[in-house]
C-alpha positions in Angstrom: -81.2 -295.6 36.9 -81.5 -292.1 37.9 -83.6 -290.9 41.3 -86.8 -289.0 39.7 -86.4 -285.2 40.2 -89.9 -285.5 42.3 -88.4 -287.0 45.3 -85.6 -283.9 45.4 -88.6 -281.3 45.0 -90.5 -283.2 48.0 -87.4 -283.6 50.3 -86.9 -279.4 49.8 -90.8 -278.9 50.1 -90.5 -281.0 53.6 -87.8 -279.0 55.2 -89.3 -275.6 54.4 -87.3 -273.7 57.4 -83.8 -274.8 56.4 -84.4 -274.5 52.5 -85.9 -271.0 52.7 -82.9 -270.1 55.2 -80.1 -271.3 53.2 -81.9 -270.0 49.7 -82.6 -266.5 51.2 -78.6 -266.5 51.9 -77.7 -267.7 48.5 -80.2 -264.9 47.1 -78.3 -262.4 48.9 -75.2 -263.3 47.4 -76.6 -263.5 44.2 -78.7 -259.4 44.5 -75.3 -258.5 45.7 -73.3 -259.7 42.9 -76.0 -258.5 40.5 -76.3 -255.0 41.9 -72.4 -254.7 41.6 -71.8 -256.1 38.0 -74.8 -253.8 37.2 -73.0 -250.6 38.7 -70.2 -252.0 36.3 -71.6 -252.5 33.4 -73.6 -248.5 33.2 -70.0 -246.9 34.5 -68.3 -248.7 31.9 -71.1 -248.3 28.7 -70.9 -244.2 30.0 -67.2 -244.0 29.6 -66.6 -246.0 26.6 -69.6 -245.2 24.6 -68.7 -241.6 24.9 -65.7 -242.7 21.7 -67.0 -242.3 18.3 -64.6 -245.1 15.8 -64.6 -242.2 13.2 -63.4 -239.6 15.5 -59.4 -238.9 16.8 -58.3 -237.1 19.7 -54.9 -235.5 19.8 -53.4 -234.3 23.1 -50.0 -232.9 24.6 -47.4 -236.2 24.2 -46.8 -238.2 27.1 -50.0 -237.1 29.0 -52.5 -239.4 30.0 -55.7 -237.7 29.7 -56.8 -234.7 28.3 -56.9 -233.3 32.1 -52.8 -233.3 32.0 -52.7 -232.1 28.2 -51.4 -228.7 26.5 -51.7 -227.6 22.8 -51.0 -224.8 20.9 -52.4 -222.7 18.7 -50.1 -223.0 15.9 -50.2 -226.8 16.5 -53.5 -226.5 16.2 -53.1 -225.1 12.8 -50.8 -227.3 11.6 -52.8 -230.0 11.6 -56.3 -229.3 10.9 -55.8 -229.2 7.7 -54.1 -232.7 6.9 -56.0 -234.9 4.4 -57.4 -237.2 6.3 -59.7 -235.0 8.1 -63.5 -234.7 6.9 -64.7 -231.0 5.7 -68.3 -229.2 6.4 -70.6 -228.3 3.8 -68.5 -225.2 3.6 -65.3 -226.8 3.4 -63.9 -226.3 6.3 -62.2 -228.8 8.8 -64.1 -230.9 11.2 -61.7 -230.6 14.1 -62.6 -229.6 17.7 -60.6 -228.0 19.7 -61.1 -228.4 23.7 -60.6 -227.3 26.4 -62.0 -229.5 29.9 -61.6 -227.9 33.3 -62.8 -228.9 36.5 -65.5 -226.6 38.4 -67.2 -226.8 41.5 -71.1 -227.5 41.0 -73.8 -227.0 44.0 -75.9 -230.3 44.4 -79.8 -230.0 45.0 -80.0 -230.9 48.6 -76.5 -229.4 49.5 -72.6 -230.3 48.7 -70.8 -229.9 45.6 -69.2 -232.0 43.3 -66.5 -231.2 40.6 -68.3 -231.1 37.2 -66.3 -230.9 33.8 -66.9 -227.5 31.9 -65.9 -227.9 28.5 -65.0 -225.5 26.1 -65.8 -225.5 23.2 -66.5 -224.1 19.2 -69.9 -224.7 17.7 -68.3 -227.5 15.1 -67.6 -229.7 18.2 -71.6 -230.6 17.4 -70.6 -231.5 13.9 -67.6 -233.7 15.4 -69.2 -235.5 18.2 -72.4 -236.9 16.4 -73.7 -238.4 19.6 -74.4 -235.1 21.2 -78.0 -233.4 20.1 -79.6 -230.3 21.6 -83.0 -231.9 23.1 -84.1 -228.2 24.5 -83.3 -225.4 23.3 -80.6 -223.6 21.2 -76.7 -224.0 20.9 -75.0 -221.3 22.7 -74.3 -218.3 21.0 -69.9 -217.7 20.2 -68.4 -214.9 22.6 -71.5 -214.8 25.0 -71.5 -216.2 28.4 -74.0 -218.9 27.1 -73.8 -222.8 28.0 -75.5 -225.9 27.4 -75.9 -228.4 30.1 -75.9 -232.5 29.7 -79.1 -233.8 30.5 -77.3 -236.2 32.7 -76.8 -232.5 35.7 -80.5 -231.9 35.4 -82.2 -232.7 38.7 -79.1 -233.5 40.4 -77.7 -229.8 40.2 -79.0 -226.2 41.0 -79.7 -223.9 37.9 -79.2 -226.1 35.4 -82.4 -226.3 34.2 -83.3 -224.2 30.4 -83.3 -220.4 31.0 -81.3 -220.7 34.6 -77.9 -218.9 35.5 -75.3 -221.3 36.5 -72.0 -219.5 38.8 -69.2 -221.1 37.5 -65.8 -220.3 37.8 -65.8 -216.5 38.1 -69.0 -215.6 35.7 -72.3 -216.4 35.6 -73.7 -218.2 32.7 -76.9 -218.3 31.2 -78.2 -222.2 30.4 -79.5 -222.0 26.9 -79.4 -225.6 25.7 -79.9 -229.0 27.2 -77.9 -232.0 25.4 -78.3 -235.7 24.9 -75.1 -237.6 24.3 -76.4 -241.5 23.9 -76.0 -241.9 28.0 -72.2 -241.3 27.4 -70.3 -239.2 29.7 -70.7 -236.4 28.0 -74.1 -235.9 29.5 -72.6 -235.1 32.9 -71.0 -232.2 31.4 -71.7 -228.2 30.9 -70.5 -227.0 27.0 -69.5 -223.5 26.9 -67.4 -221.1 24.0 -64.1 -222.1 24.7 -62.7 -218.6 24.1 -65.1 -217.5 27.5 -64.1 -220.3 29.3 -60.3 -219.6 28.7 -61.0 -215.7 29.8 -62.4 -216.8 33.3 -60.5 -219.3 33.8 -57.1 -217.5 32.5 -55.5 -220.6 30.9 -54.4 -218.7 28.5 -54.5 -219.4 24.3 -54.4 -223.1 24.8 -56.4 -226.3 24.2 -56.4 -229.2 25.7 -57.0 -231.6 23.1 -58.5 -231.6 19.6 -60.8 -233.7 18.1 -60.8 -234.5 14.8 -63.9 -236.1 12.3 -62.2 -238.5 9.5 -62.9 -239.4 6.2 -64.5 -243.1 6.4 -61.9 -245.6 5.4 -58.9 -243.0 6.7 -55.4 -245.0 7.3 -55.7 -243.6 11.6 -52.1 -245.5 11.8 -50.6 -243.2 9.3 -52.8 -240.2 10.6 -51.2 -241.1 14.4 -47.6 -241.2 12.9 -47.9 -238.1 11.0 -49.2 -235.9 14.1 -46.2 -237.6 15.6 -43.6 -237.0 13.8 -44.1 -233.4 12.0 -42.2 -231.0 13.6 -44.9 -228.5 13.1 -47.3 -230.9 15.1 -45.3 -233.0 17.6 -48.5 -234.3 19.7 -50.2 -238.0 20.6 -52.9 -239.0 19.1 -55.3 -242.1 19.1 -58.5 -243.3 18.4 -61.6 -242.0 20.7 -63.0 -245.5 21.7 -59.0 -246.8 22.5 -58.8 -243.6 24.6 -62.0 -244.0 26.9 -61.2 -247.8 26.8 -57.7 -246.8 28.9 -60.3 -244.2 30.7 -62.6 -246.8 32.0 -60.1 -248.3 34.2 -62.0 -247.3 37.1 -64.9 -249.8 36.0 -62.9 -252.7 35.4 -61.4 -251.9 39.1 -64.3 -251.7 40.4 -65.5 -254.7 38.7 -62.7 -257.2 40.4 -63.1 -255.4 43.8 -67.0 -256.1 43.7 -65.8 -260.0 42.6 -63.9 -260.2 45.5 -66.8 -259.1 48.1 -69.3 -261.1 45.9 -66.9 -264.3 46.6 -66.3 -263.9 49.9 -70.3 -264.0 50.4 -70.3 -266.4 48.7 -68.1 -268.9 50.7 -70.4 -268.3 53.8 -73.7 -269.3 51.4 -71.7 -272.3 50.5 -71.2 -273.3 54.3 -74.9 -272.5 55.0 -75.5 -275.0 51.9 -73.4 -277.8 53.0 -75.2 -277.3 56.6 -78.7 -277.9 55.1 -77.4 -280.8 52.7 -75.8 -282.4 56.0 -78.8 -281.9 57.8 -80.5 -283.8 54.8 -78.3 -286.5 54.7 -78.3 -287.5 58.4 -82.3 -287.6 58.6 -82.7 -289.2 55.7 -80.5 -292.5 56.5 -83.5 -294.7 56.2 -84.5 -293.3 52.9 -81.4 -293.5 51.4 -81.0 -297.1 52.4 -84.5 -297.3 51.0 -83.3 -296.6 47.6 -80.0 -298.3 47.6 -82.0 -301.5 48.3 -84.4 -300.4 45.2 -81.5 -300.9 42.7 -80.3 -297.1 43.1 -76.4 -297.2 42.6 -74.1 -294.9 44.2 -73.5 -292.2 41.8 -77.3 -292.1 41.4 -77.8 -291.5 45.3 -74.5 -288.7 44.8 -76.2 -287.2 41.8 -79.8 -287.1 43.2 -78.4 -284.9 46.5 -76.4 -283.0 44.2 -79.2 -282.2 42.1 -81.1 -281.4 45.3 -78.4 -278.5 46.1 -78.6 -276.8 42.4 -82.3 -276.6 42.5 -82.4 -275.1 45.7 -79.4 -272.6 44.5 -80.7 -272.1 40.9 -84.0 -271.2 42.5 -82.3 -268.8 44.8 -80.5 -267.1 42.1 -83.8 -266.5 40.1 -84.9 -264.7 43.1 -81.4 -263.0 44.1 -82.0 -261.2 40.4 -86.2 -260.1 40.9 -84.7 -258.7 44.3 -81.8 -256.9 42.3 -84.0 -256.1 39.1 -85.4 -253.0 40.9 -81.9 -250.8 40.3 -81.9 -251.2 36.6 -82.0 -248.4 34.6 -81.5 -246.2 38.3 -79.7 -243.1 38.2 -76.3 -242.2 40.3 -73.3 -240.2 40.2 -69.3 -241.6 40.4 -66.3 -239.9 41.1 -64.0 -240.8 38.2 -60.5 -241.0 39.9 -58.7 -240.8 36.5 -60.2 -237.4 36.2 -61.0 -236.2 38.9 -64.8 -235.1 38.0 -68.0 -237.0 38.8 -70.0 -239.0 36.3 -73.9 -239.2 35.8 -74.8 -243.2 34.9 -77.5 -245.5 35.0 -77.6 -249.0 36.7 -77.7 -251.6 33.4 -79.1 -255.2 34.8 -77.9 -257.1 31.5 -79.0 -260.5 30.0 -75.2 -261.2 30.6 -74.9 -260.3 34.2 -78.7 -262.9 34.9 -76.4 -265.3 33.2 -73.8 -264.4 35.2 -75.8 -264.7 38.3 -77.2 -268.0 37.3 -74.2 -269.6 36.9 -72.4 -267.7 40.5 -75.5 -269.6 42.1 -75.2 -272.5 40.2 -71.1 -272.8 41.7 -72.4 -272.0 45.2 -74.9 -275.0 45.0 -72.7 -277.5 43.3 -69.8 -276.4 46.0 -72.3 -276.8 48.9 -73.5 -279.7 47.8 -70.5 -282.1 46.7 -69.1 -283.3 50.1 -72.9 -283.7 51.5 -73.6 -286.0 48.0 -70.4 -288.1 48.9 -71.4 -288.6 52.1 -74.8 -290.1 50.8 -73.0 -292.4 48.0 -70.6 -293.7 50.4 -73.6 -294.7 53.0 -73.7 -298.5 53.0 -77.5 -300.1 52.6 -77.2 -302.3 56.1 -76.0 -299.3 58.1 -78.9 -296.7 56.4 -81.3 -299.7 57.4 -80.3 -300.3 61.1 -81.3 -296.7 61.8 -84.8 -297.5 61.2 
C-alpha cells in the first residue's frame, strides 16, 4: 500500500521556509545549466549549419582549417573542371574559390574584434545556397564593394546598407546585406576576392575552394582524385564533416559548462538532504503513525523519496521559466580554432527542458535517498515514544 501523494504535497506546503529555500537552490542549478547548454546548442547549430551536404571544400593538405591553407591558381584549374562538379545555366563550374582573412572591426560602443573578410567571386552565391541578399545588391567584380552578414549589423560601426566600412587598407562601400540560415556566415563581410588580395597583398592565392556537386556524386572518389592527381595534390572533405571538426569549441564548452553545472549541483543536493533530514526528525510521530496504519517500510522510503522529486521537479520547471528569457538572445564568441568572433543566438531546446528535468530529477533523488532510509529504517515503538 502506497502513502497517497496528498500527504507529501501537505508536508512541503507546511514547511514553506525550508522548501522554497532548498527549491530556489535547485532552480539555480537548474537556470544555470539551462543557460549554458543553451549557449551550446546556438554556437554549435552556427558552426555546423554553415556546411551544405552537397557542397566540398578543398584546402592546402595537412592544414587544419582554411585559416592555415594555400592554393594555387593552376590547382585551381585543374580541378574545377572534374566531372563531378555541378555547371551554371551557362555551363560553367560551380566552384568557389576563397579567400578568408582576419580584420579588425570597431564595435558600437568601443573595442574591436577580429571579423572574417571573405573574398570572394559572384558564383560563391550560386555555391553556398544558404546565403541570400536580404537588402540590397551583390557587390559589383573589381569595385571596392562588400556585403555584410546580417549577423555585424547593430553590433559594428558602418555596416549598415550604403555605409563605408575601413578595412584593411581601403575603404569599402556596404552594398548588400546577407542572410545565411543563422550560420556563421552571417558574422562575415563578402568582398571581390581579387580586391581583397590587392589590399591585403597575399598575392594570387586562395585559400580554399568550394565546390557545388552533382546530386548522387561518389565524394569518396571525388576526395581521392583531388588527392592523388599530381596536377591537384590538395585535401578535400565534405562541408558539414569540416565544420563538425570546427565546432570543437562548442562541445568544449559544452563539458566545461557540465562540470560547473555539477558542481552546483552537489551543494543543491546537500541543501536537499538538509530539508529531508529536517523532515524526517519532526515528523517521528507521523511516521510511526503510518507504520502502525499498515504502511510498510519501502512505502514510508518511497513516500519521502517522492517528497524530494516533487520538490526538485518543481524547482526545475522554474529553474527553466527563469532561464527561458535568453532564448533566441543575441551574442558574440571568439572562435579559438579561428581566431575571429562569431554572431549566435541563445537556442533553449525541447532537448535541453528535458535535459533540465531530468538534472533536477538526479539532484532530488540524490538528496533524498539517505533521508528516505532513515525514515524506513525508523522502528514504530521508537517513532511513538516521541510523542
Amino acid at each position: 500500500m502506497a502513502v497517497p501523494l496528498k500527504y507529501n504535497l501537505r508536508s512541503l506546503l507546511v514547511r514553506r521556509i525550508s522548501t522554497a529555500m532548498t527549491g530556489g537552490g535547485i532552480a539555480l542549478v537548474v537556470a544555470v545549466f539551462v543557460i549554458v547548454m543553451a549557449m551550446v546548442a546556438g554556437l554549435n547549430s552556427t558552426i555546423s549549419d554553415t556546411g551544405s551536404p552537397d557542397n566540398m571544400i578543398v584546402i592546402r593538405r595537412g592544414a587544419t582549417t582554411e585559416t592555415y591553407s594555400a592554393i594555387q591558381l593552376p590547382q585551381f584549374d585543374a580541378m574545377k573542371f572534374l566531372p563531378q562538379i555541378q555547371r551554371d545555366k551557362a555551363g560553367n563550374p560551380m566552384a568557389s574559390p576563397e579567400l578568408p582573412v582576419q580584420m579588425l572591426m570597431q564595435k558600437i560602443g568601443g573595442g574591436t574584434d577580429n571579423i572574417v573578410m571573405r573574398g570572394v567571386l559572384p558564383v560563391a552565391l550560386e555555391v553556398h545556397d544558404k546565403v541570400h541578399i536580404i537588402e540590397g545588391r551583390m557587390f559589383k567584380p573589381a569595385v571596392n564593394e562588400v556585403i555584410v552578414g546580417k549577423g555585424l549589423v547593430g553590433r559594428y560601426e558602418n555596416c549598415a546598407l550604403g555605409s563605408t566600412l575601413h578595412l584593411g587598407r581601403g575603404n569599402w562601400k556596404v552594398v548588400g546585406i546577407f542572410d545565411a540560415a543563422g550560420s556563421s556566415f552571417e558574422s562575415e563581410v563578402w568582398g571581390d576576392i581579387h580586391n581583397v588580395q590587392d589590399d591585403t597583398q597575399r598575392g594570387a592565392y586562395y585559400a580554399d575552394v568550394r565546390l557545388k556537386l552533382l546530386p548522387g556524386a561518389d565524394q569518396a572518389a571525388l576526395i581521392q582524385r583531388i588527392a592523388d592527381d599530381p596536377q591537384i595534390n590538395l585535401q578535400a572533405e565534405s562541408e558539414p564533416d569540416y565544420y563538425k571538426d570546427q565546432a570543437v569549441v562548442a562541445e568544449q564548452m559544452r563539458v566545461l559548462g557540465m562540470v560547473v553545472a555539477i558542481i552546483m549541483a552537489v551543494g543543491a543536493i546537500f541543501g536537499a538532504m538538509n530539508t529531508m533530514y529536517a523532515a524526517v526528525s519532526t515528523r517521528t510521530t507521523e511516521i510511526g503513525t503510518l507504520r502502525a496504519l499498515g504502511f510498510s517500510p519501502a512505502a514510508v522510503m518511497t513516500s519521502f523519496l517522492t517528497e524530494a522529486l516533487m520538490l526538485a521537479l518543481a524547482a526545475g520547471i522554474v529553474g527553466i521559466i527563469l532561464a527561458m528569457p535568453i532564448n533566441g538572445l543575441s551574442t558574440t564568441f571568439g572562435n579559438f580554432v579561428t581566431f575571429s568572433t562569431l554572431a549566435f543566438s541563445f537556442q533553449v531546446t525541447p532537448r535541453i527542458m528535458l535535459e533540465a528535468i531530468i538534472f533536477a530529477a538526479v539532484m532530488g533523488v540524490f538528496g533524498g535517498w539517505l533521508p528516505a532510509r532513515q525514515a524506513m529504517r525508523m522502528r514504530v515503538v521508537d517513532a511513538l515514544r516521541s510523542v
